[in-house]
C-alpha positions as CSV (number, residue, x, y, z in Angstrom):
1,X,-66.7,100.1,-41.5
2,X,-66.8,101.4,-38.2
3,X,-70.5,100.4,-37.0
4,X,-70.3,96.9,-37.4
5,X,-66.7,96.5,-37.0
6,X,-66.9,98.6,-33.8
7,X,-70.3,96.6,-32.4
8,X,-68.6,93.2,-32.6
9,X,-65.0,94.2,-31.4
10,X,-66.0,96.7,-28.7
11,X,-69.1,95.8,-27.8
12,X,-68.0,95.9,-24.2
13,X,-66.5,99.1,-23.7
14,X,-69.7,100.3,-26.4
15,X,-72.2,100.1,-24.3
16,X,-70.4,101.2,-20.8
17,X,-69.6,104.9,-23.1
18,X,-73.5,104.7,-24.2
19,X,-74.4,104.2,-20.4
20,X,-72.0,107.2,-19.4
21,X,-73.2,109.6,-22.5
22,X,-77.0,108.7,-21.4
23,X,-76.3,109.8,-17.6
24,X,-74.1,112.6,-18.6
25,X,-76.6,114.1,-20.7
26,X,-79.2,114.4,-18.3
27,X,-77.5,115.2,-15.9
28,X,-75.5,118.2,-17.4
29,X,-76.8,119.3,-20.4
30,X,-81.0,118.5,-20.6
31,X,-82.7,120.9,-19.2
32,X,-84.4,120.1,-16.1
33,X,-87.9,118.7,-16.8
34,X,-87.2,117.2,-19.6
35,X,-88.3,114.0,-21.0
36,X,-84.6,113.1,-21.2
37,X,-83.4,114.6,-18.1
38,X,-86.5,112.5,-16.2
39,X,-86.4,109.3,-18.3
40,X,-84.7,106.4,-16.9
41,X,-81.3,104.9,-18.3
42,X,-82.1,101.4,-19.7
43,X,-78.4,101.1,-20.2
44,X,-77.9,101.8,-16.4
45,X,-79.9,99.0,-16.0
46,X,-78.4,96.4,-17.7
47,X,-81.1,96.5,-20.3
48,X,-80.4,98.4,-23.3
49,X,-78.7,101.3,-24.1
50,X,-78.6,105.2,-24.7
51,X,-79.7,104.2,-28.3
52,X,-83.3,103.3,-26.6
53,X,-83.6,106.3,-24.5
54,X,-83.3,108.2,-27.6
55,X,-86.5,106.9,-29.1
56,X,-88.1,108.3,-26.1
57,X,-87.2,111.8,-27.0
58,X,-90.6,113.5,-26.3
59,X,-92.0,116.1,-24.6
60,X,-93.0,116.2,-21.1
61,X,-96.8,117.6,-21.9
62,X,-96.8,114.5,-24.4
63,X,-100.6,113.0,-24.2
64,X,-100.7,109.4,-22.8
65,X,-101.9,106.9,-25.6
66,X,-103.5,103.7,-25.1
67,X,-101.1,101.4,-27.1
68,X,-102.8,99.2,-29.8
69,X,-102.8,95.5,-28.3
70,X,-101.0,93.1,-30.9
71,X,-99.6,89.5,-30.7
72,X,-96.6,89.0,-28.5
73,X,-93.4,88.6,-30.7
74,X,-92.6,84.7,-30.9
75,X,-89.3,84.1,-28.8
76,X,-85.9,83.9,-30.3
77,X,-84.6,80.6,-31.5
78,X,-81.7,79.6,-29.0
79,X,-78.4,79.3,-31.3
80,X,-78.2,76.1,-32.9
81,X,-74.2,77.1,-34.2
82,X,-72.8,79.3,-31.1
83,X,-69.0,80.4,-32.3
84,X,-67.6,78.2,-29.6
85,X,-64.5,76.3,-29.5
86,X,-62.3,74.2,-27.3
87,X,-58.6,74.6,-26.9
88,X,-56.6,71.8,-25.6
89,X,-52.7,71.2,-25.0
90,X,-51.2,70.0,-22.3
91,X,-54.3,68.2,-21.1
92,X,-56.2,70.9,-20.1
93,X,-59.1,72.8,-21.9
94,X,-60.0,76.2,-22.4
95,X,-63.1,77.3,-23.8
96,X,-63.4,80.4,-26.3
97,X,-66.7,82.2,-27.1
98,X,-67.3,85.0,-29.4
99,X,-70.1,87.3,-28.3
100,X,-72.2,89.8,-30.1
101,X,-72.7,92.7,-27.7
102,X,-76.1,93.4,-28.9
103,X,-79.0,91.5,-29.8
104,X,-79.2,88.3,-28.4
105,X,-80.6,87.9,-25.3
106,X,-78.3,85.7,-23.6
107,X,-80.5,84.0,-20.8
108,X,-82.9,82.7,-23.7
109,X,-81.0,81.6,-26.5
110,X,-77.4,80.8,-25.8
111,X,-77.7,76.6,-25.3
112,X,-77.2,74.6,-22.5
113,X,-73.8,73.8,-23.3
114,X,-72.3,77.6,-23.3
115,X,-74.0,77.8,-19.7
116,X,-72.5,74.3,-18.6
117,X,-69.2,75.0,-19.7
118,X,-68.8,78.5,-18.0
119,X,-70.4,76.8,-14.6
120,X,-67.7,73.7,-15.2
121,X,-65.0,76.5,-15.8
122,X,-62.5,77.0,-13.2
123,X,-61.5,80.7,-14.2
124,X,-63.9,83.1,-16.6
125,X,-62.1,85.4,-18.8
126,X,-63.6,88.7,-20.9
127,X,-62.2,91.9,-22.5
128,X,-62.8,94.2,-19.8
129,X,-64.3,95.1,-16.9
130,X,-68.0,96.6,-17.6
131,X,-68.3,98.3,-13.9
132,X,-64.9,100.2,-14.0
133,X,-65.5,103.7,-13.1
134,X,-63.0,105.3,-15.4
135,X,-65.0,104.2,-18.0
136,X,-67.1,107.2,-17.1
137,X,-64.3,109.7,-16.4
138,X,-63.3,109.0,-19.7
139,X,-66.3,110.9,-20.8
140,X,-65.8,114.3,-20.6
141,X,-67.3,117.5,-21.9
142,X,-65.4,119.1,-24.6
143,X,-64.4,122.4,-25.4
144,X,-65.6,122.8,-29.2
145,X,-69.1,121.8,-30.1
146,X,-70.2,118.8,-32.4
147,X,-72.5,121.0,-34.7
148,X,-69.8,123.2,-35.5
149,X,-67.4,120.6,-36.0
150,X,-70.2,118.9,-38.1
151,X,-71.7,121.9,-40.5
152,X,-75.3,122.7,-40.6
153,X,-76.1,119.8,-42.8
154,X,-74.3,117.1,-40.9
155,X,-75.8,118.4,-37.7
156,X,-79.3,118.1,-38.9
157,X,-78.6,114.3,-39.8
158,X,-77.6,113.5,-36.2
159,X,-80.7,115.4,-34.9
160,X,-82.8,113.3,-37.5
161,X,-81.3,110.0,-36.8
162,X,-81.2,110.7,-32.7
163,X,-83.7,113.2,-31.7
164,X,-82.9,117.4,-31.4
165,X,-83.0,116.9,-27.3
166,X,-80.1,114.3,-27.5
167,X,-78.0,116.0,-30.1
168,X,-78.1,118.9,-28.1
169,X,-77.5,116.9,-25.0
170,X,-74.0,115.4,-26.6
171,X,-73.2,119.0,-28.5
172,X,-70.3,119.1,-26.1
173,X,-69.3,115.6,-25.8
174,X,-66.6,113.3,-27.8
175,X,-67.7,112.3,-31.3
176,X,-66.9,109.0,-30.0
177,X,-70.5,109.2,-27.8
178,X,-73.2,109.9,-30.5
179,X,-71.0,107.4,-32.8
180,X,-71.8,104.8,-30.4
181,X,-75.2,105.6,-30.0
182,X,-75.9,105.1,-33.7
183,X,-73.7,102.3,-33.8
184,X,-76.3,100.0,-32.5
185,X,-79.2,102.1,-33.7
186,X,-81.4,99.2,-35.6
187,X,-80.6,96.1,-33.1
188,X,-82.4,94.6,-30.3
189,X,-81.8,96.8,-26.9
190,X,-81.1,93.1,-24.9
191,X,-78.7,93.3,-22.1
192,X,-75.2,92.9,-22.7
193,X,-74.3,89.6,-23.1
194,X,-70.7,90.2,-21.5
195,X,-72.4,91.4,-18.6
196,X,-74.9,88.3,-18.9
197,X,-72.3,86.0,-18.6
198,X,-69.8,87.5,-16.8
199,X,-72.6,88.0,-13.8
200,X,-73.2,84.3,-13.7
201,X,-69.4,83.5,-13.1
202,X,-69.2,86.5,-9.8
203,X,-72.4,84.7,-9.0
204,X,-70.8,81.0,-8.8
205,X,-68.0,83.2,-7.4
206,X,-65.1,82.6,-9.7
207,X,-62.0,84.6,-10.4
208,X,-62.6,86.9,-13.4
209,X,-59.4,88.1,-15.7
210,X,-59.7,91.3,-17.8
211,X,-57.4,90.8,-21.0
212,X,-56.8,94.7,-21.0
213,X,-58.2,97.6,-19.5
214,X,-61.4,99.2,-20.5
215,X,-59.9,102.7,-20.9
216,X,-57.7,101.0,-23.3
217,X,-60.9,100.3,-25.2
218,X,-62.3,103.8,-25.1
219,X,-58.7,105.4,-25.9
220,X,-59.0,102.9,-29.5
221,X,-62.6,104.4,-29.6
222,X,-61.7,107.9,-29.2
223,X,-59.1,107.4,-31.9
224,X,-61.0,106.0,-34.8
225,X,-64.7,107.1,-33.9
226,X,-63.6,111.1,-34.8
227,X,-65.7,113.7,-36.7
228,X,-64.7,112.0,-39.9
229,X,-66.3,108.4,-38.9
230,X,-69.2,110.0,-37.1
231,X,-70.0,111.8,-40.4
232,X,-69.4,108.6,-42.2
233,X,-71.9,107.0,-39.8
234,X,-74.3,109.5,-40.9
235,X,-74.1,109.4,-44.9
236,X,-74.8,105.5,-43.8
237,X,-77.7,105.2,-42.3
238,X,-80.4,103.8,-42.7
239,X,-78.1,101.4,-44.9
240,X,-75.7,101.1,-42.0
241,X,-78.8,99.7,-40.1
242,X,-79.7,96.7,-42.6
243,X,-75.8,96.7,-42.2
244,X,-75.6,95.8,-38.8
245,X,-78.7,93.5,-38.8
246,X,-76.9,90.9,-41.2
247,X,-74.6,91.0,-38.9
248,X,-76.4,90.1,-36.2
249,X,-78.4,87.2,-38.5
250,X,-74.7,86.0,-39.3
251,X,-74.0,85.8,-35.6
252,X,-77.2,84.0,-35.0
253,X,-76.8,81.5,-37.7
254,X,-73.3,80.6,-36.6
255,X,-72.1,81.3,-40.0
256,X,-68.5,82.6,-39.3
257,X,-67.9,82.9,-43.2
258,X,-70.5,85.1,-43.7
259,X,-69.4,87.7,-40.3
260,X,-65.8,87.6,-42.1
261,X,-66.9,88.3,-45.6
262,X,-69.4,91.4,-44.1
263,X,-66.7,92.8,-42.3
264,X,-64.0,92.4,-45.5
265,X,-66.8,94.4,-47.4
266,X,-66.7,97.6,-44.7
267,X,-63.0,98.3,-46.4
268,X,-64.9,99.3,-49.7
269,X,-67.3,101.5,-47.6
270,X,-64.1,103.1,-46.1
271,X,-62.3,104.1,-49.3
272,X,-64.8,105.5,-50.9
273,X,-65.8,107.7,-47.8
274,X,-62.0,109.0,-48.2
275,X,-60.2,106.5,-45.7
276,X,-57.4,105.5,-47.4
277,X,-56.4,101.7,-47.5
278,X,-53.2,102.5,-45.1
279,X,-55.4,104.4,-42.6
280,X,-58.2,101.1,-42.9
281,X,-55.2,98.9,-41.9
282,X,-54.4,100.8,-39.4
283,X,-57.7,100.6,-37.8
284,X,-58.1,96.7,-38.5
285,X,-54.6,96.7,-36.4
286,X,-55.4,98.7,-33.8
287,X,-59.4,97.1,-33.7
288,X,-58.3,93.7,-33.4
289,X,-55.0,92.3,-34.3
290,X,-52.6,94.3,-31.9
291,X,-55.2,93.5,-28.9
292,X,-55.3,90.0,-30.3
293,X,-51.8,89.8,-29.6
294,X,-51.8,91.5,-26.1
295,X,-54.3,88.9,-24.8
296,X,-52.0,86.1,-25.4
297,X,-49.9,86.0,-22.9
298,X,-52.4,86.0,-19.7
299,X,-54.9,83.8,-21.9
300,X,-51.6,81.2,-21.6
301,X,-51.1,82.1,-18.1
302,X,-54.8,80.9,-17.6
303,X,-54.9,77.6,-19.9
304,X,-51.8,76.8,-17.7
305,X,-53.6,77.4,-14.3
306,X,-56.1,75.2,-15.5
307,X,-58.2,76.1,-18.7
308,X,-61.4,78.1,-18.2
309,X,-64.0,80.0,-20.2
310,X,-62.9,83.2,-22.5
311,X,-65.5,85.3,-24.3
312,X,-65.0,88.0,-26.3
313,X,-66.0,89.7,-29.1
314,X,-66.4,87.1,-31.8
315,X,-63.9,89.0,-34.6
316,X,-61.1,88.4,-32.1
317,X,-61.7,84.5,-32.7
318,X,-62.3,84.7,-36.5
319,X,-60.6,84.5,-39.3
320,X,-56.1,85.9,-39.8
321,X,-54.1,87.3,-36.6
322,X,-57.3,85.8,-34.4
323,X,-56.9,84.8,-30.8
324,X,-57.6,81.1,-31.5
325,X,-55.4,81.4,-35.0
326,X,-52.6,82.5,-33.0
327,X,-53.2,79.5,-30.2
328,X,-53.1,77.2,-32.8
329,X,-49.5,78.4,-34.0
330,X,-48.0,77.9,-30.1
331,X,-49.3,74.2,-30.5
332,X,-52.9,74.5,-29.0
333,X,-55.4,72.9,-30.7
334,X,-58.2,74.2,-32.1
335,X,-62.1,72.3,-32.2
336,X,-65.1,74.1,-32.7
337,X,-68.1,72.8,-30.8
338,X,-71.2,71.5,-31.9
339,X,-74.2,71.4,-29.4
Protein backbone atom coordinates (compact mmCIF):
# COMPACT_ATOMS: atom_id res chain seq x y z
CA UNK A 1 0.00 0.00 0.00
CA UNK A 2 2.14 2.61 1.03
CA UNK A 3 5.38 2.16 -1.41
CA UNK A 4 3.69 2.59 -4.54
CA UNK A 5 0.88 4.62 -3.46
CA UNK A 6 3.34 6.93 -1.67
CA UNK A 7 6.01 6.98 -4.88
CA UNK A 8 3.40 8.15 -7.28
CA UNK A 9 1.47 10.69 -4.94
CA UNK A 10 4.45 12.11 -3.12
CA UNK A 11 7.08 11.62 -5.21
CA UNK A 12 8.01 15.30 -4.78
CA UNK A 13 8.17 15.81 -1.29
CA UNK A 14 9.81 11.79 -1.40
CA UNK A 15 12.73 12.49 -2.59
CA UNK A 16 13.50 16.19 -0.95
CA UNK A 17 13.05 13.85 2.74
CA UNK A 18 15.56 11.13 1.05
CA UNK A 19 17.92 14.15 0.17
CA UNK A 20 17.63 15.62 3.87
CA UNK A 21 17.94 11.94 5.55
CA UNK A 22 21.13 11.27 3.19
CA UNK A 23 22.82 14.70 4.43
CA UNK A 24 21.61 14.36 7.93
CA UNK A 25 23.17 11.09 8.30
CA UNK A 26 26.48 11.96 7.44
CA UNK A 27 26.62 14.71 8.80
CA UNK A 28 25.37 13.79 12.39
CA UNK A 29 25.38 10.32 12.92
CA UNK A 30 28.28 8.46 10.49
CA UNK A 31 31.17 8.40 11.95
CA UNK A 32 33.79 10.52 10.44
CA UNK A 33 35.71 8.56 7.77
CA UNK A 34 33.15 6.70 6.78
CA UNK A 35 32.20 5.56 3.41
CA UNK A 36 28.79 7.24 4.08
CA UNK A 37 30.02 10.23 5.89
CA UNK A 38 32.57 10.88 2.73
CA UNK A 39 30.34 9.63 -0.15
CA UNK A 40 28.60 12.15 -2.19
CA UNK A 41 24.66 12.72 -2.16
CA UNK A 42 23.36 11.79 -5.58
CA UNK A 43 20.07 13.14 -4.37
CA UNK A 44 21.72 16.55 -3.54
CA UNK A 45 22.54 16.47 -6.96
CA UNK A 46 19.58 16.18 -8.71
CA UNK A 47 20.43 12.62 -9.66
CA UNK A 48 19.12 10.03 -7.55
CA UNK A 49 18.41 9.54 -4.22
CA UNK A 50 19.56 8.32 -0.57
CA UNK A 51 18.28 4.90 -1.85
CA UNK A 52 21.57 4.89 -4.15
CA UNK A 53 23.97 6.12 -1.61
CA UNK A 54 22.88 3.11 0.24
CA UNK A 55 24.28 0.62 -2.16
CA UNK A 56 27.46 2.27 -1.57
CA UNK A 57 27.66 1.20 1.96
CA UNK A 58 31.27 0.01 2.08
CA UNK A 59 34.19 0.33 3.86
CA UNK A 60 36.70 2.92 3.49
CA UNK A 61 39.85 0.31 3.19
CA UNK A 62 37.47 -1.37 0.42
CA UNK A 63 40.07 -2.59 -2.44
CA UNK A 64 39.51 -0.76 -5.78
CA UNK A 65 38.18 -3.32 -8.59
CA UNK A 66 38.51 -2.93 -12.12
CA UNK A 67 34.81 -3.18 -13.19
CA UNK A 68 34.03 -5.95 -15.89
CA UNK A 69 33.39 -3.98 -19.22
CA UNK A 70 29.85 -4.93 -20.64
CA UNK A 71 27.51 -3.47 -23.36
CA UNK A 72 26.01 -0.12 -22.60
CA UNK A 73 22.26 -0.54 -21.69
CA UNK A 74 20.10 0.33 -24.87
CA UNK A 75 18.29 3.86 -24.14
CA UNK A 76 14.77 4.08 -22.91
CA UNK A 77 11.99 4.19 -25.36
CA UNK A 78 10.56 7.89 -25.16
CA UNK A 79 6.66 7.48 -24.03
CA UNK A 80 4.54 6.69 -26.86
CA UNK A 81 1.11 7.24 -24.28
CA UNK A 82 2.26 10.13 -21.74
CA UNK A 83 -0.93 10.62 -19.17
CA UNK A 84 -1.46 13.97 -20.66
CA UNK A 85 -4.59 15.80 -21.12
CA UNK A 86 -6.01 19.11 -22.13
CA UNK A 87 -8.62 21.07 -20.32
CA UNK A 88 -10.57 23.60 -22.06
CA UNK A 89 -13.61 26.04 -21.04
CA UNK A 90 -13.94 29.25 -21.55
CA UNK A 91 -11.57 29.25 -24.51
CA UNK A 92 -8.54 28.83 -22.82
CA UNK A 93 -6.42 25.58 -22.24
CA UNK A 94 -4.71 24.11 -19.54
CA UNK A 95 -2.53 21.27 -19.75
CA UNK A 96 -2.43 18.42 -16.99
CA UNK A 97 0.54 15.83 -16.69
CA UNK A 98 0.86 13.04 -14.35
CA UNK A 99 4.50 12.37 -13.36
CA UNK A 100 6.14 9.33 -11.87
CA UNK A 101 8.83 10.69 -9.52
CA UNK A 102 11.20 8.01 -10.23
CA UNK A 103 12.36 6.20 -13.14
CA UNK A 104 11.99 7.98 -16.21
CA UNK A 105 14.48 10.12 -17.18
CA UNK A 106 12.67 12.98 -18.24
CA UNK A 107 15.21 14.78 -20.81
CA UNK A 108 15.16 11.36 -22.86
CA UNK A 109 11.94 10.05 -23.06
CA UNK A 110 9.13 12.42 -22.33
CA UNK A 111 8.09 13.43 -26.28
CA UNK A 112 8.35 16.52 -27.98
CA UNK A 113 4.91 17.48 -27.36
CA UNK A 114 5.14 17.45 -23.24
CA UNK A 115 8.30 19.82 -23.84
CA UNK A 116 6.33 22.13 -26.38
CA UNK A 117 3.48 22.44 -24.40
CA UNK A 118 5.23 23.53 -21.12
CA UNK A 119 7.52 26.10 -23.38
CA UNK A 120 3.95 27.39 -25.09
CA UNK A 121 2.60 27.55 -21.42
CA UNK A 122 2.03 30.83 -19.97
CA UNK A 123 2.16 29.74 -16.19
CA UNK A 124 3.72 26.09 -14.92
CA UNK A 125 2.06 24.57 -11.99
CA UNK A 126 3.46 21.51 -9.58
CA UNK A 127 2.71 20.16 -6.09
CA UNK A 128 5.32 21.78 -4.26
CA UNK A 129 8.34 23.50 -4.11
CA UNK A 130 11.45 20.95 -4.23
CA UNK A 131 14.13 23.72 -2.94
CA UNK A 132 12.07 24.83 0.26
CA UNK A 133 14.22 24.67 3.14
CA UNK A 134 11.74 23.49 5.68
CA UNK A 135 11.59 20.49 3.94
CA UNK A 136 14.81 19.80 5.83
CA UNK A 137 13.88 21.20 9.18
CA UNK A 138 11.21 18.89 9.05
CA UNK A 139 13.75 16.22 9.57
CA UNK A 140 14.69 16.07 12.88
CA UNK A 141 16.43 13.61 15.19
CA UNK A 142 14.14 11.84 17.48
CA UNK A 143 14.19 10.98 20.91
CA UNK A 144 13.48 7.08 20.86
CA UNK A 145 15.37 4.86 18.59
CA UNK A 146 14.09 2.95 15.39
CA UNK A 147 15.59 -0.51 16.52
CA UNK A 148 13.87 -0.38 19.69
CA UNK A 149 10.80 0.75 18.24
CA UNK A 150 11.36 -2.09 15.59
CA UNK A 151 12.46 -5.41 17.79
CA UNK A 152 15.58 -7.26 17.04
CA UNK A 153 14.05 -9.05 14.06
CA UNK A 154 12.51 -6.00 12.33
CA UNK A 155 15.79 -4.20 12.81
CA UNK A 156 17.89 -6.79 11.19
CA UNK A 157 15.52 -6.47 8.04
CA UNK A 158 16.15 -2.79 7.67
CA UNK A 159 19.92 -3.40 8.07
CA UNK A 160 19.56 -6.20 5.36
CA UNK A 161 17.56 -4.29 2.95
CA UNK A 162 19.68 -0.79 3.54
CA UNK A 163 23.07 -1.49 4.78
CA UNK A 164 24.08 -1.70 8.91
CA UNK A 165 26.01 1.91 8.38
CA UNK A 166 22.70 3.55 7.17
CA UNK A 167 20.37 1.96 9.57
CA UNK A 168 22.45 3.09 12.15
CA UNK A 169 22.75 6.49 10.57
CA UNK A 170 18.70 6.91 10.63
CA UNK A 171 18.42 4.91 14.23
CA UNK A 172 17.32 8.33 15.57
CA UNK A 173 15.34 9.67 12.75
CA UNK A 174 11.45 9.61 11.75
CA UNK A 175 10.22 6.20 10.49
CA UNK A 176 9.03 8.27 7.70
CA UNK A 177 13.04 8.57 6.46
CA UNK A 178 14.15 4.84 5.99
CA UNK A 179 10.36 4.29 4.66
CA UNK A 180 11.22 6.47 1.97
CA UNK A 181 14.42 5.17 1.29
CA UNK A 182 13.00 1.73 0.61
CA UNK A 183 10.16 3.19 -1.01
CA UNK A 184 12.00 3.55 -4.30
CA UNK A 185 14.43 0.78 -3.52
CA UNK A 186 14.23 -1.39 -7.03
CA UNK A 187 13.67 1.83 -9.51
CA UNK A 188 15.97 3.72 -11.74
CA UNK A 189 17.91 6.58 -9.49
CA UNK A 190 16.96 9.24 -12.63
CA UNK A 191 16.48 12.74 -11.51
CA UNK A 192 13.27 13.92 -10.43
CA UNK A 193 11.17 14.59 -13.14
CA UNK A 194 9.32 17.44 -11.14
CA UNK A 195 12.49 19.03 -10.78
CA UNK A 196 13.22 18.21 -14.65
CA UNK A 197 10.43 20.05 -15.67
CA UNK A 198 9.91 22.46 -13.34
CA UNK A 199 13.78 23.73 -14.10
CA UNK A 200 12.94 24.22 -17.64
CA UNK A 201 9.96 26.56 -16.84
CA UNK A 202 12.47 29.01 -14.06
CA UNK A 203 14.73 28.67 -17.07
CA UNK A 204 12.26 30.22 -19.76
CA UNK A 205 11.47 32.26 -16.72
CA UNK A 206 7.89 31.69 -16.03
CA UNK A 207 5.83 32.15 -12.86
CA UNK A 208 5.61 28.83 -11.01
CA UNK A 209 2.44 28.03 -8.57
CA UNK A 210 2.82 25.45 -5.75
CA UNK A 211 -0.69 23.82 -5.12
CA UNK A 212 0.18 23.37 -1.38
CA UNK A 213 3.08 23.51 0.69
CA UNK A 214 5.78 20.90 0.91
CA UNK A 215 5.59 20.57 4.75
CA UNK A 216 2.08 19.78 4.13
CA UNK A 217 3.45 16.82 2.18
CA UNK A 218 5.83 15.65 4.78
CA UNK A 219 3.25 16.20 7.77
CA UNK A 220 0.79 13.47 5.42
CA UNK A 221 4.14 11.40 5.27
CA UNK A 222 4.96 11.55 8.87
CA UNK A 223 1.37 10.43 9.55
CA UNK A 224 0.95 7.29 7.53
CA UNK A 225 4.68 6.24 7.04
CA UNK A 226 4.87 5.26 11.13
CA UNK A 227 6.55 2.10 12.68
CA UNK A 228 3.61 0.11 11.57
CA UNK A 229 4.04 0.89 7.66
CA UNK A 230 7.75 0.86 7.89
CA UNK A 231 7.43 -2.70 9.22
CA UNK A 232 4.90 -3.38 6.60
CA UNK A 233 7.48 -2.14 4.10
CA UNK A 234 9.80 -4.68 5.43
CA UNK A 235 7.63 -8.04 5.52
CA UNK A 236 7.32 -6.65 1.61
CA UNK A 237 10.27 -6.58 0.09
CA UNK A 238 11.59 -7.94 -2.23
CA UNK A 239 7.93 -8.35 -3.48
CA UNK A 240 7.24 -4.72 -2.82
CA UNK A 241 10.18 -4.13 -5.36
CA UNK A 242 8.54 -6.23 -8.42
CA UNK A 243 5.68 -4.12 -6.90
CA UNK A 244 6.78 -0.90 -7.62
CA UNK A 245 8.46 -1.86 -11.00
CA UNK A 246 4.86 -2.69 -12.61
CA UNK A 247 4.19 0.40 -11.64
CA UNK A 248 6.61 2.07 -13.26
CA UNK A 249 6.06 -0.26 -16.68
CA UNK A 250 2.32 0.92 -16.23
CA UNK A 251 3.44 4.48 -16.22
CA UNK A 252 5.60 3.90 -19.16
CA UNK A 253 3.04 2.16 -21.25
CA UNK A 254 0.52 4.88 -20.64
CA UNK A 255 -1.86 2.35 -19.42
CA UNK A 256 -3.91 4.34 -16.76
CA UNK A 257 -6.15 1.10 -16.20
CA UNK A 258 -3.51 -0.89 -15.30
CA UNK A 259 -1.80 2.16 -12.49
CA UNK A 260 -5.54 2.14 -11.05
CA UNK A 261 -6.11 -1.52 -10.81
CA UNK A 262 -2.30 -1.88 -9.01
CA UNK A 263 -3.03 0.69 -6.72
CA UNK A 264 -6.89 -0.89 -5.91
CA UNK A 265 -4.85 -4.18 -5.20
CA UNK A 266 -2.42 -2.32 -2.29
CA UNK A 267 -5.94 -2.24 -0.03
CA UNK A 268 -5.68 -6.21 0.09
CA UNK A 269 -1.91 -5.84 1.10
CA UNK A 270 -3.16 -3.41 3.84
CA UNK A 271 -5.77 -5.57 5.51
CA UNK A 272 -4.10 -8.38 5.88
CA UNK A 273 -0.99 -6.43 7.38
CA UNK A 274 -3.69 -5.33 10.12
CA UNK A 275 -4.86 -1.93 8.57
CA UNK A 276 -8.23 -1.91 8.84
CA UNK A 277 -10.48 -0.83 5.73
CA UNK A 278 -11.59 2.52 7.69
CA UNK A 279 -7.96 3.35 8.52
CA UNK A 280 -7.01 2.43 4.36
CA UNK A 281 -9.74 5.03 3.51
CA UNK A 282 -8.48 7.29 5.56
CA UNK A 283 -5.15 7.27 4.02
CA UNK A 284 -6.61 7.18 0.28
CA UNK A 285 -8.30 10.47 1.71
CA UNK A 286 -5.64 12.10 3.12
CA UNK A 287 -3.06 10.71 0.05
CA UNK A 288 -4.97 12.05 -2.60
CA UNK A 289 -8.64 12.99 -2.57
CA UNK A 290 -8.60 15.86 0.20
CA UNK A 291 -5.39 17.37 -1.61
CA UNK A 292 -7.22 16.80 -4.81
CA UNK A 293 -9.75 19.03 -3.58
CA UNK A 294 -7.40 21.79 -2.06
CA UNK A 295 -5.79 22.21 -5.53
CA UNK A 296 -8.89 23.28 -7.12
CA UNK A 297 -9.38 26.42 -6.47
CA UNK A 298 -5.79 28.06 -7.48
CA UNK A 299 -5.74 25.48 -10.53
CA UNK A 300 -9.14 27.62 -11.55
CA UNK A 301 -7.51 30.79 -10.61
CA UNK A 302 -4.75 29.71 -13.16
CA UNK A 303 -7.06 28.31 -16.18
CA UNK A 304 -8.78 31.78 -15.72
CA UNK A 305 -5.40 33.84 -15.92
CA UNK A 306 -4.81 32.03 -18.93
CA UNK A 307 -4.37 28.17 -18.93
CA UNK A 308 -0.87 26.78 -18.44
CA UNK A 309 0.89 23.51 -17.72
CA UNK A 310 0.09 21.39 -14.27
CA UNK A 311 2.07 18.24 -13.38
CA UNK A 312 1.70 16.27 -10.68
CA UNK A 313 1.68 13.03 -9.51
CA UNK A 314 -0.26 10.96 -11.93
CA UNK A 315 -2.97 9.31 -9.19
CA UNK A 316 -4.12 12.86 -8.63
CA UNK A 317 -5.35 12.81 -12.41
CA UNK A 318 -6.70 9.21 -12.43
CA UNK A 319 -9.45 7.51 -11.79
CA UNK A 320 -12.72 8.90 -8.75
CA UNK A 321 -12.28 12.30 -6.73
CA UNK A 322 -9.22 13.09 -9.42
CA UNK A 323 -8.11 16.59 -10.27
CA UNK A 324 -9.28 16.34 -13.87
CA UNK A 325 -12.65 14.18 -12.59
CA UNK A 326 -13.47 17.03 -10.49
CA UNK A 327 -12.74 19.74 -13.50
CA UNK A 328 -14.88 17.96 -15.55
CA UNK A 329 -17.87 18.26 -12.98
CA UNK A 330 -17.29 22.48 -12.87
CA UNK A 331 -17.92 22.18 -16.82
CA UNK A 332 -14.22 21.81 -17.97
CA UNK A 333 -13.65 19.51 -20.48
CA UNK A 334 -11.60 16.77 -20.37
CA UNK A 335 -9.33 15.28 -23.74
CA UNK A 336 -6.54 13.16 -23.32
CA UNK A 337 -3.63 13.72 -25.80
CA UNK A 338 -2.17 11.59 -28.23
CA UNK A 339 1.37 12.39 -29.53
Amino acid sequence: MHRVVVVVTLAATLCAACAACDKSARSTAAPAGSAVAASSSPAAAGSGTAAHAVANDAPPSAPTVTPAIVAPAPPAAVLAHPLFWAVEKDGKTTYFFGTMHMGIDATTQLPPIIWNKLDAAKTFAMEADLDDPNIASMIKPTKGSLHQALGDAYWKKLEDAMGATMAKAVDNLPPMVPAAVLSVKGLPPTQPMDKALSIRATDARKPIVFLEPAVRQLEILGKWMDIKALKMILDELPDAEQHAQAMLGAYAEGNDRKILAINDNEKTDALQHGYTAAEYDQEMTDLLYNRNASWITPLEKLHAAGGGFVAVGALHLLGRRSVLELLARKGYKVTRVVP
